[in-house]
N, C-alpha and C positions, 0 to 999 in steps of 0.2 A: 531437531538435532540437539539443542542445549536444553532440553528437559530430559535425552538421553542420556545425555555426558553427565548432569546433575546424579541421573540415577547411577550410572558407574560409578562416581565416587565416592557417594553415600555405601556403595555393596563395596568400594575398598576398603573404607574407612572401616566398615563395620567389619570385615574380613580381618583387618590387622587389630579392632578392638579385641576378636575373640581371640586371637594367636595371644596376643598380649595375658590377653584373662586368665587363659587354658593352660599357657606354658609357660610360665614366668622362667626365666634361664638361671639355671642351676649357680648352686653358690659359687664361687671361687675358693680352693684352698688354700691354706697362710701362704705355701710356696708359692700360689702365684698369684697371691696377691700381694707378699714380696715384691717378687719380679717386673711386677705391672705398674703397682705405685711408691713403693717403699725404698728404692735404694738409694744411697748417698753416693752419685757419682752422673755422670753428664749434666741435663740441664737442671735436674735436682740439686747438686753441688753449686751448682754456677749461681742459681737460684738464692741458694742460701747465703752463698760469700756476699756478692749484692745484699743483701736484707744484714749483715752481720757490717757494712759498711756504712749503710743506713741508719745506724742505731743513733739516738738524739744523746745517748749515754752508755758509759759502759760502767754497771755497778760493779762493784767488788762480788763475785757470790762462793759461799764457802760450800762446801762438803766435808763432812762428817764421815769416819769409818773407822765400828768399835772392831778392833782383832783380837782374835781367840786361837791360837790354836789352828791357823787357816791350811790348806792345799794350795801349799805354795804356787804352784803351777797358778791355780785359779786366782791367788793373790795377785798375782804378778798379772792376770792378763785383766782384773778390774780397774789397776792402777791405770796402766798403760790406757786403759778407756775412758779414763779421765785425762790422761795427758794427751787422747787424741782430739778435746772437743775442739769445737774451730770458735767457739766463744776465748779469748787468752785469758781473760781477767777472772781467776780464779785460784780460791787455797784447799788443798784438801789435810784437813786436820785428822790425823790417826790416830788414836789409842791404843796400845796393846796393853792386854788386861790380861799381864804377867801368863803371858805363852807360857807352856813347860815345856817347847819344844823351843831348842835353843837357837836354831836356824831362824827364827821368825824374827826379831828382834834386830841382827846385821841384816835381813833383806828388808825391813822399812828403811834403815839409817842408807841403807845403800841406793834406794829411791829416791829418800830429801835428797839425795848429794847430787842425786842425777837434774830435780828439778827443787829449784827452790820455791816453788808454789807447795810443795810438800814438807808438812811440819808433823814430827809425833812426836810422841809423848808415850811414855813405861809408866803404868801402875807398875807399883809393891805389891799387891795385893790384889787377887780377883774378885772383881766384886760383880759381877755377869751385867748384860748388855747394858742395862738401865745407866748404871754406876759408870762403865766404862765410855760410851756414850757423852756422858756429862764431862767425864775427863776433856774426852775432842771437844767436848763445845765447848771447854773455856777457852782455846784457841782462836776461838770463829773471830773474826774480823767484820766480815764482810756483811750486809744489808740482808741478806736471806741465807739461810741455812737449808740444806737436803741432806740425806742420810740415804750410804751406798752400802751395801753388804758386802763382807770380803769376799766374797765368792759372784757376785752378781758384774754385769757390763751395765754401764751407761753410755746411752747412744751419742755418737760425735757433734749430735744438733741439741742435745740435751739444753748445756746452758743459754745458745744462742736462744733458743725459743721463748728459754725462761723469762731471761732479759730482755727481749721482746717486749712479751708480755707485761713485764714490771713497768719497762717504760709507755707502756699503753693505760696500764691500772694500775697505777703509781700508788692508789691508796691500799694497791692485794694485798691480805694477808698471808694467805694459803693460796697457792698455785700449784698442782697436779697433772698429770700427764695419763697415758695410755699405757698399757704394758704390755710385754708376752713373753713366754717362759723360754727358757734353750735347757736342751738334755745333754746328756754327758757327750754326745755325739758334737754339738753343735748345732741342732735343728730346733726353729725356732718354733712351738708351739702355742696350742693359748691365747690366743689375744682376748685382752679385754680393753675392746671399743665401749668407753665409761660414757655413763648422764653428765652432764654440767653439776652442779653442785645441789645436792639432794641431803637436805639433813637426816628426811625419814629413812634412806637407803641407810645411809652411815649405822646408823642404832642397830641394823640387822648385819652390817659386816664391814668390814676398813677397806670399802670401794676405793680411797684416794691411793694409797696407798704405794707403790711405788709409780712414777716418781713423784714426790712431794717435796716442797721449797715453802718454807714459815718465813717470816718477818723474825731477825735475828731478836730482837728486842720484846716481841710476844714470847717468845721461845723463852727466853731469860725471865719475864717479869713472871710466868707461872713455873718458876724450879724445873726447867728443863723434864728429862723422862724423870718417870715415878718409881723405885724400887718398890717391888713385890708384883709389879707390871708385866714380868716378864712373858714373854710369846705376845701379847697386846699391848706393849708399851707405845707403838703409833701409834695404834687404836685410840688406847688412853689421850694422846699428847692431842690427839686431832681433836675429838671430842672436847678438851678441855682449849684447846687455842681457840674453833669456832663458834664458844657458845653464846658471845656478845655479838657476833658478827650477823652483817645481814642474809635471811634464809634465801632470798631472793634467787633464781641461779645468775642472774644478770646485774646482780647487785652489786660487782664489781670487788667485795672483799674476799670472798673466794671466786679464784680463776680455773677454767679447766681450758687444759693444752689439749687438743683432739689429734694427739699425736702419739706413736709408740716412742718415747725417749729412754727405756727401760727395760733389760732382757734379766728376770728372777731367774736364776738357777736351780733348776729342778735336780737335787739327789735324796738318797735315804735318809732322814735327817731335817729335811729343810721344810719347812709353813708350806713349802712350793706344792709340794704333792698332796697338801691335805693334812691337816694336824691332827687325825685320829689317833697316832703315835706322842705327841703332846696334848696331855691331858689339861695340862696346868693351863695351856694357852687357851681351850674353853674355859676355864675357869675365871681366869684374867678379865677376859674378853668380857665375860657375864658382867663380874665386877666394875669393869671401866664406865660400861653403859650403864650398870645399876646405880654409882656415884653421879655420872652423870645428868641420869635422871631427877635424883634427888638437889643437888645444887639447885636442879632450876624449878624446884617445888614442884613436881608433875608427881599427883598421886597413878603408880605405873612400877610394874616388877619385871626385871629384864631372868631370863630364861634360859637354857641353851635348847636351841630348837631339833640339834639331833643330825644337823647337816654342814656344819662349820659354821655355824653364824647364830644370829641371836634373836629373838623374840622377845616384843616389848607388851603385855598383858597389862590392859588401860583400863586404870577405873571409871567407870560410868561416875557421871554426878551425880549426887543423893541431895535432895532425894531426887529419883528417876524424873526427869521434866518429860510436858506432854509431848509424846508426835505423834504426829497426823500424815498416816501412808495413805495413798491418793492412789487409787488403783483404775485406770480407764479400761471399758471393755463395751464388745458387743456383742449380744450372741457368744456362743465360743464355751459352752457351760463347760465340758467336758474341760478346758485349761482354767474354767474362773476355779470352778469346785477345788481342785488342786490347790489351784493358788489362796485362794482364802481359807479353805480346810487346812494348808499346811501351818501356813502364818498362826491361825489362832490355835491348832493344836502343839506347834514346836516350839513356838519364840517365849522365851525366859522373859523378856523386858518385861516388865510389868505395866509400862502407864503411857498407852497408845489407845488411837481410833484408828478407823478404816474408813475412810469415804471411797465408796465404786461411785465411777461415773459412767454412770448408764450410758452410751455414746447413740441410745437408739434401738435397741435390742426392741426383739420382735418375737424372739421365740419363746414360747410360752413356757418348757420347760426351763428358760433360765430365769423368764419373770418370776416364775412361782420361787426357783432356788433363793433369790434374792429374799423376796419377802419373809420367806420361811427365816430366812436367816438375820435379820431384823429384828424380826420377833422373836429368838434365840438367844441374840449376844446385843446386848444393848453399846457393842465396842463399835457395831458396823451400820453406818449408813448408806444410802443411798441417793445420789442426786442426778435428776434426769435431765441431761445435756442432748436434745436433738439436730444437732445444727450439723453439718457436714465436716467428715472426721476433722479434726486439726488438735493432734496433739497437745500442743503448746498451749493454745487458748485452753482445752480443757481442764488443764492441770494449771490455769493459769485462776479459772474459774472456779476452781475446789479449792485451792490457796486460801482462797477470799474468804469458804464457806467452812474453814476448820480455824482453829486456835492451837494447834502446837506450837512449844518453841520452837522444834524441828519436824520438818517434812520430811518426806518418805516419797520418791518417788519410783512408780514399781508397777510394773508391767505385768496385763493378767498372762502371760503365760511363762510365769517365776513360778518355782516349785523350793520351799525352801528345806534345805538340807542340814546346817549346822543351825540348833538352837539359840545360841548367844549372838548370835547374825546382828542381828539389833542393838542390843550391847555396847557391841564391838564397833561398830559404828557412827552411831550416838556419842562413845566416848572418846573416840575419833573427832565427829566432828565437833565437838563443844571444846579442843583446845586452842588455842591460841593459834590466829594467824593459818588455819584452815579452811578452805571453802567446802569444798564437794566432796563426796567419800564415796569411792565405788567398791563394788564387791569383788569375787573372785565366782565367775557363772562359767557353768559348765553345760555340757548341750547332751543328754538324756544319756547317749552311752559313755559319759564319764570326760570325754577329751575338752579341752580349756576353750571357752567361747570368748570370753572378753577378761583378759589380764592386764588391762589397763588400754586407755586409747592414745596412739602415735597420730602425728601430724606426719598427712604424706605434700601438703604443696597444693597450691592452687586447684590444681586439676584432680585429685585424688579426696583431698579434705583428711579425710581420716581413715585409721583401721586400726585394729585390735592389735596389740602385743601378744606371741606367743598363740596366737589362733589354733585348734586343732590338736596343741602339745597334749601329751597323754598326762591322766590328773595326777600323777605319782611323780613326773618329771620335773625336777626343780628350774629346765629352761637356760635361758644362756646365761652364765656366770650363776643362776641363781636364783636370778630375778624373777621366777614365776613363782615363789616360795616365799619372798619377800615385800615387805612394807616398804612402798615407797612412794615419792610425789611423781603425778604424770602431768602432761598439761590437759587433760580429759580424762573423765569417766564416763562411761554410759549411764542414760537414765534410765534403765529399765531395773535397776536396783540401785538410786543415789539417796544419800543423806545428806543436808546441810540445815545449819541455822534459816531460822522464816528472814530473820532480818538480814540475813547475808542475799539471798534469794529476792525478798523486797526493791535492797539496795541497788540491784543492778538492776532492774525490772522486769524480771521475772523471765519467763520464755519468751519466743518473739514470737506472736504468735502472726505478725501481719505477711512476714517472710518468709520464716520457717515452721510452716506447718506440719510437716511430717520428719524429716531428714535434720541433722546435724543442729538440730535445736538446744540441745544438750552438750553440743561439744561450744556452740557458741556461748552456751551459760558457763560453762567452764572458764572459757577466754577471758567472759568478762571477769568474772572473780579475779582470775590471774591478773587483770587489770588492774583490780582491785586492790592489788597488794596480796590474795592471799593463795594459798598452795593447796592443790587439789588431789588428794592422797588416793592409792589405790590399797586395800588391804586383803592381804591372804587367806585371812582368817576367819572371814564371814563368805562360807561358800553354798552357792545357790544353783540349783538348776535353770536355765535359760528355753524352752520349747522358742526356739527365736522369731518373731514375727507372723507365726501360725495364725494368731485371729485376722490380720489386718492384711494379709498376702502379698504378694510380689509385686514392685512396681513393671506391671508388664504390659500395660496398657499405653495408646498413645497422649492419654491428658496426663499418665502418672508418669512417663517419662518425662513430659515435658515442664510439670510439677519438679520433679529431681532437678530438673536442669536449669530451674529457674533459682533452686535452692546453693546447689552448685555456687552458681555465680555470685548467689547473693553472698557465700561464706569468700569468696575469693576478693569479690570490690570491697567487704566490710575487713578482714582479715590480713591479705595483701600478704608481705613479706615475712607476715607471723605463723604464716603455715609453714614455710619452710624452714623455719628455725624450731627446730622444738629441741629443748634443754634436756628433756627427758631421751633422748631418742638419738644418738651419735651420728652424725654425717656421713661415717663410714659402713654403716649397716642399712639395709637396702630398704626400698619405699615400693620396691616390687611386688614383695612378700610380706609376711606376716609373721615370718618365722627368725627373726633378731636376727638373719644372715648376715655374712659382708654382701656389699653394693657391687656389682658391676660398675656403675657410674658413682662414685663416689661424691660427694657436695663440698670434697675438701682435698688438698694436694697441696705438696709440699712446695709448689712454686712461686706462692706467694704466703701473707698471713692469712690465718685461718680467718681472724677477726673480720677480714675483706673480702674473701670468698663465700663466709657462710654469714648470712643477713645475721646482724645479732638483734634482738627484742626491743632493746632502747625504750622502756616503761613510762610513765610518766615518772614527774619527781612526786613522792611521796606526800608533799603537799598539796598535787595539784590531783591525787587520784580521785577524791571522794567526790571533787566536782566536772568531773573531764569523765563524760559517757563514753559509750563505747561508738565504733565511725555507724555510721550509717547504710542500707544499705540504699544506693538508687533506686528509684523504682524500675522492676522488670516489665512492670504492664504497659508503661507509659512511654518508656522505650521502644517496645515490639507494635504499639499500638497503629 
């Protein structure tokens, strides 16, 4: 009877695994996911008043708002959304930058009268956002400044959160929020559920962007906005406030609020709909990130990439230094041929080897392929590895047997597609304070295979960004178009430094021999202090897992599930926290959706609900390995 009942609940379990697998439940839209988690009112409200009573402090915080010219209507209903927040301790400093419409001017002075937290101030003279901008902020008072459009709402929990947040990261510089757009109707569309603090994202577009809060005193010591800025003057201001600050997302000097505090106003006219109509503002934009770049001596040319955002073109170091791409395989010629026929006929880099590692191969037409090609290109060797598969040791053992500055690791069934693949990568990974460099792999009929890797939690481990998106679609906000840090890449096309790779020890090959050996080499680096980039720009075909086949066997399942565990007892609360990866978009899918179950809610602080990273201290990283994991064997034994 109870080997009966055992099998019943093995065929439920697996019953609800496949429902689970098969039909992941469709996204939620913004209305209802308004409705479900988003409104300020019942125990959300109540919620909030408690945490706004709770506060250890209540800073001064200013806002900023340049007028031009406004819709009065809309004027009046951004003010009043400042006079709604439930934070009190705030000044909103206004500009008008000499209206010509004469009405504009008695309805600020008729606002201050109404609340004395409102002060403005008449230019003589228009001198467009940048200039007028500056005006307000010689008003600022207060410990942090934000910047509100005349035509934009700010949310009634805005400040409360801020200041939250300030009194938790008392040393932030830049604190950011979530946003979503409202049409002339009042519906609110658009959300963008942001990463934690991403430098690489920044360089391709001004993710922070509404809502953001500076340190009144950064703000001042670099000349407030920059004239000639105009359409990119945040852009500008962020890039130049964060370029001392730590890259870290957990580093505590920039803060991300995983919250929407922010409703941009979409009409004709506004950055909201897409700046095709503002030419100047790519231009800007180009420029902000091109001084950028140069301040901080990066030989690199920023671009406009043709999609509202920007492109950063990295020089390789010269001269070209050696890498050494490690390609494991078995049998499988019909994927090797491809994959070493493409590499040495496409790739531009000029000063690479190739070691295959023979994992065993049997079939004589790919021993002869091999030799032949040996004897061909003196770039490609061969090392015969017979020991039963394991990944990780493999490429653990070709490490040993190459000399590049930088590895290559790369999977025989890659078909490479852009030439400069290599390049691009390479000069990626040789800058400062970057670990791993993943590609942008596509799976034979063109749709997106791995656009960077998400942490889905204990039980899940990992999955791909953007999975299955078609190769032309630029993805949610953007982001499959975009340079950015993830907390993984796959290694079936990764780059990084030998000595970053060394440093943390290599793959685990006692552990994880097949499965997520790669996303734990990622961790550790990120341990490590340093940030593991995904890039757009070196795009590869993927034939995914074709030589090495399905775990579908009872020893390979039970191989996965030991792999599993081992990433969850070494890993723990660091899977669920991924910086790259918003708490509000789902761990069901693959497709940057919102969450049905969300990992964050307005009832408490976010800081509390969602595990933050907590790294080591920077001095203690180089000698603090990564956890362990127990053994699975000796456990089960």
């Amino acid at each position: 009877m109870l080997v009966r009942l055992r099998q019943l609940n093995r065929e439920r379990l697996q019953r609800r695994h496949r429902v689970r697998v098969a039909r992941p439940p469709a996204p939620l839209s913004h209305a209802e996911w308004i409705d479900r988690f988003d409104r300020i009112e019942g125990e959300n409200l109540e919620a909030l008043e408690r945490r706004l009573q709770l506060l250890p402090a209540r800073p001064l915080l200013s806002l900023v708002m340049p007028v031009y010219n406004p819709d009065l209507s809309w004027l009046d209903e951004a003010i009043a959304s400042v006079r709604r927040q439930l934070y009190p301790n705030w000044e909103l400093c206004i500009a008008d930058d000499a209206s010509t419409d004469a009405r504009v001017l008695p309805r600020l002075h008729e606002h201050a009268r109404r609340d004395p937290r409102i002060r403005v101030v008449a230019r003589e003279t228009n001198g467009h956002i940048s200039a007028c901008s500056n005006t307000a902020l010689a008003l600022v008072r207060g410990s942090h400044v934000g910047w509100i459009d005349q035509d934009d709402l700010l949310r009634e929990h805005a400040l409360l959160l801020m200041a939250e947040a300030i009194g938790h990261w008392p040393q932030a510089q830049v604190l950011y929020s979530d946003e979503d757009k409202i049409d002339a109707a009042g519906v609110r569309r658009e959300p963008y559920f942001k990463p934690d603090w991403n430098p690489e994202l920044l360089l391709g577009q001004n993710y922070p962007s509404h809502f953001t809060m500076i340190a009144t005193a950064r703000v001042r010591r670099l000349g407030g906005l920059r004239a000639g800025f105009e359409g990119a003057q945040d852009h500008d201001l962020l890039l130049r406030c964060t370029e001392e600050l730590d890259p870290r997302p957990d580093g505590g000097d920039v803060v991300h609020i995983p919250h929407i505090l922010y409703h941009w106003r979409m009409h004709q006219g506004s950055t909201s709909t897409g700046d095709a109509h503002k030419s100047y503002a790519a231009r800007a934009r180009v420029r902000a990130v091109q001084e950028h770049l140069d301040r901080r001596g990066l030989a690199a040319q920023a671009i406009d990439d043709g999609r509202g955002g920007c492109r950063v073109i990295w020089s390789r170091p010269e001269p070209a230094p050696r890498v050494s791409i490690l390609v494991p395989t078995r049998n499988g010629l019909a994927l090797l041929r491809t994959c070493l026929d493409s590499v040495l006929a496409l790739t531009t880099y000029p000063n690479y080897e190739i070691l295959v590692i023979d994992n065993g191969s049997d079939d004589p037409a790919t021993l002869d392929y091999l030799a032949d090609l040996t004897r061909r290109d003196a770039r490609v060797r061969v090392m015969r590895d017979d020991r039963p598969f394991n990944y990780s040791a493999l490429n653990n053992a070709a490490a040993r047997r190459t000399d590049g500055e930088f590895l290559v690791l790369l999977n025989n069934d890659i078909e490479v597609i852009t030439p400069e693949w290599l390049d691009e990568m390479v000069a990626l990974a040789a800058q400062d304070g970057v670990g791993a460099v993943g590609a942008r792999l596509l799976y034979g009929d063109g749709r997106l295979q791995h656009g960077g890797v998400i942490l889905l939690g204990p039980r899940g481990i990992a999955g791909h960004a953007h999975k299955f998106l078609a190769r032309d679609c630029a993805g949610y906000m953007g982001r499959a178009m975009l340079l950015q840090s993830f907390s993984a890449v796959t290694a079936a096309c990764l780059v990084l430094r030998r000595a970053h790779f060394d440093a943390v020890g290599g793959l685990d090959e006692r552990h994880l021999a097949v499965a997520f050996n790669d996303v734990d080499l990622c961790l550790k680096l990120r341990e490590a202090g340093l940030r593991n980039v995904w890039t757009p720009h070196a795009e590869l075909y993927h034939h995914e897992s074709v030589s090495r086949g399905a775990d579908d066997t009872p020893a390979k399942a039970e191989r996965f599930r030991r792999e599993v565990e081992c990433m969850s007892r070494r890993w723990g609360v660091r899977l669920e926290r991924d910086p790259a990866y918003s708490p509000w978009l789902a761990l069901e899918r693959e497709d940057m959706s919102r969450a049905d179950r969300p990992r964050v809610s307005l009832l408490e602080p976010w800081f509390l609900t969602v595990p933050m990273l907590g790294l080591p201290a920077a001095e203690d990283r180089a000698r603090t390995p990564a956890p362990a994991c127990r053994s699975v064997e000796a456990e089960t034994a």
